[in-house]
C-alpha positions, 0 to 999 in steps of 0.5 A: 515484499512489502513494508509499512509505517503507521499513520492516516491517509495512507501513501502508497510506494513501489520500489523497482529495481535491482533487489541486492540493493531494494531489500527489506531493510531498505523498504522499511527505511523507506516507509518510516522516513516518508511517514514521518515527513509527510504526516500520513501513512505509507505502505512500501512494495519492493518489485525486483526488475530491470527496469530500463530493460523492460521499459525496452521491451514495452513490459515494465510492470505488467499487470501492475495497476499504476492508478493505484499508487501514489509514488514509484522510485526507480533503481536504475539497471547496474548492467546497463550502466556499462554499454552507454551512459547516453543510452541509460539517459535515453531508456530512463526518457522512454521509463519516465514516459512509460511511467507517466502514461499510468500514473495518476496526477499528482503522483511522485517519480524517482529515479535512483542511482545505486552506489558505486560499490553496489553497482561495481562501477568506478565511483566517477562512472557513476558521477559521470551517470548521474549527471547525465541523468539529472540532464535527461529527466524532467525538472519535475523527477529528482534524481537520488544518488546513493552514496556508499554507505556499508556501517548504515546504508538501509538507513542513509539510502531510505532516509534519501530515497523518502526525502525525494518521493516527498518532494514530488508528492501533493499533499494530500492527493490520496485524500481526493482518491476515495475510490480505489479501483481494482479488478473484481475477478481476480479479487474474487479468485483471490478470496477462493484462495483463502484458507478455510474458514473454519475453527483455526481459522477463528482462533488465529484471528479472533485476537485481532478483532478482540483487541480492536474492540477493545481499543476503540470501546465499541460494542462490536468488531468484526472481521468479515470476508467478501466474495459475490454476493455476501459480506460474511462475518466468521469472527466476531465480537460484540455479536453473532456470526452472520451473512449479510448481502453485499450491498447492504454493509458498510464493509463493501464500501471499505474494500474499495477505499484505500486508507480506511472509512471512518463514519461518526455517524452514518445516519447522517452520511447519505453514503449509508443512511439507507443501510438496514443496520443503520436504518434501526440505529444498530450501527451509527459509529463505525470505522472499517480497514480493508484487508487485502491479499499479497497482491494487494486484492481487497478480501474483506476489512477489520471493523469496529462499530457502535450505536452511539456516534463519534466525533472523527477524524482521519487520525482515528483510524491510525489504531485500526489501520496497526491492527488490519496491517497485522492481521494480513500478515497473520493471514499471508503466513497462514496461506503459505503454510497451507500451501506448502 
């Protein structure tokens, strides 16, 4: 499950926990709460866990790349709170160390304590909780109690969850992060899952590439799908479908950035000056947001570009960012529907 808020520069969330309480309405009360109060965009996934059960176990969200985001909130286990409050004080230090064994710097832990009703507990059980906890953590990881709060608890629960995530965050760490990293295996079996590239599939897409064209005023946009070896182009506007070899688009560096490139004139960017494209003066604007699987592996981005350069900024790419949101969630529902 996953939610989003536009904006630059975007943040990245993982919301963990018990999933009566970490739904949809709370995800996206989250991101658009955050968003708003740091100024960038926000990108929410909610993992449903037990997390001090599997910090336990040594298998608190295995297989998750933790280099990889900017904040965790962590929904304390409701049926753990029962057996010991100094034992959910002692889990929630091996969590905590766990957590920041993979995170990078700069990154933003919560620990959240379900409301009384949620949880089924006695309000003072959960005081009597929560204060342990706020004892147990470091002074650098705010605790969150969440009050009972049935007439609007998406609301109230996110708007506090949002306020404390911002709090730990460094402004604007993701900026320093250009590179993002991720595993070019599963990457590329995630691109042999796309559905065909065929005639459906332009028409379901060709609106989203007509529209980012339209909105930026470029000549061309595109929507392009990388595997091995090749950038390939199967929907298009402004120019014909075509294959070009990966190291030679500016769409391959797209994929490994989180939040976008935007290049107002990438003749004079040493990133791209070699490029052939860029070489004959065919592409000097360009702007580019990675599209990415369900699991969050990059399969290709949603470019605009032109022969004319631009005056950017971050904020330019908000628009383009909207559009690549909206084509993978286009694409996810396609791929469940061709594998029902």
């Amino acid at each position: 499950m996953k939610s989003s808020a536009s904006g630059p520069r975007p943040y990245r969330v993982v919301l963990v926990g018990d999933g009566s309480v970490l739904n949809e309405a709370l995800s996206t009360e989250v991101a658009r709460s955050l968003a708003e109060r740091t100024g960038h965009g926000v990108d929410v996934e909610v993992l449903p866990a037990a997390p001090l059960a599997d910090a336990a176990a040594g298998a608190l969200l295995p297989g998750r790349d933790l280099e990889r985001i900017d904040a965790v909130a962590v929904l304390i286990d409701p049926d753990r709170w029962r057996r010991s409050v100094a034992a959910t004080a002692e889990g929630v230090g091996l969590l905590l160390e766990q957590l920041r064994g993979r995170l990078v710097a700069g990154s933003s832990v919560v620990v959240v304590v379900p409301p009384a009703m949620a949880a089924g507990l006695d309000p003072r059980r959960v005081d009597e909780i929560a204060e342990a906890l706020e004892t147990a953590v470091d002074s650098l990881t705010p605790v969150v109690r969440l009050e009972d709060a049935p007439e609007d608890a998406a609301s109230a629960w996110g708007a506090a969850v949002a306020a404390a995530t911002a709090s730990g965050l460094i402004d604007p760490m993701v900026g320093f992060l250009p590179d993002d990293h991720y595993d070019e295996d599963l990457r590329l079996d995630a691109v042999d899952l796309l559905p065909p590239r065929d005639g459906l599939w332009v028409a379901r897409f060709q609106q989203f590439v007509d529209e980012a064209r339209e909105r930026y005023g470029t000549s061309s946009a595109a929507l392009s799908i990388i595997d091995a070896d090749h950038a390939r182009y199967g929907v298009t506007a402004g120019f014909p479908n075509k294959v070009i070899k990966r190291g030679q688009t500016l769409c391959n560096r797209t994929i490994r950035t989180y939040g976008g490139v935007i290049v107002g004139d990438a003749s004079q960017d040493l990133r791209f000056e070699g490029y052939p494209d860029v070489r004959s003066g065919d592409i000097r604007f360009w702007a580019g947001y990675r599209i990415e699987s369900e699991d969050g592996a990059p399969l290709g981005s949603l470019c605009v570009f032109d022969a004319e350069p631009r005056d950017v900024d971050d904020a330019d790419l908000v628009v383009l960012r909207d559009l690549a949101i909206a084509l993978q969630r286009s694409l996810w529902e396609l791929q469940r529907a061709s594998a029902a």
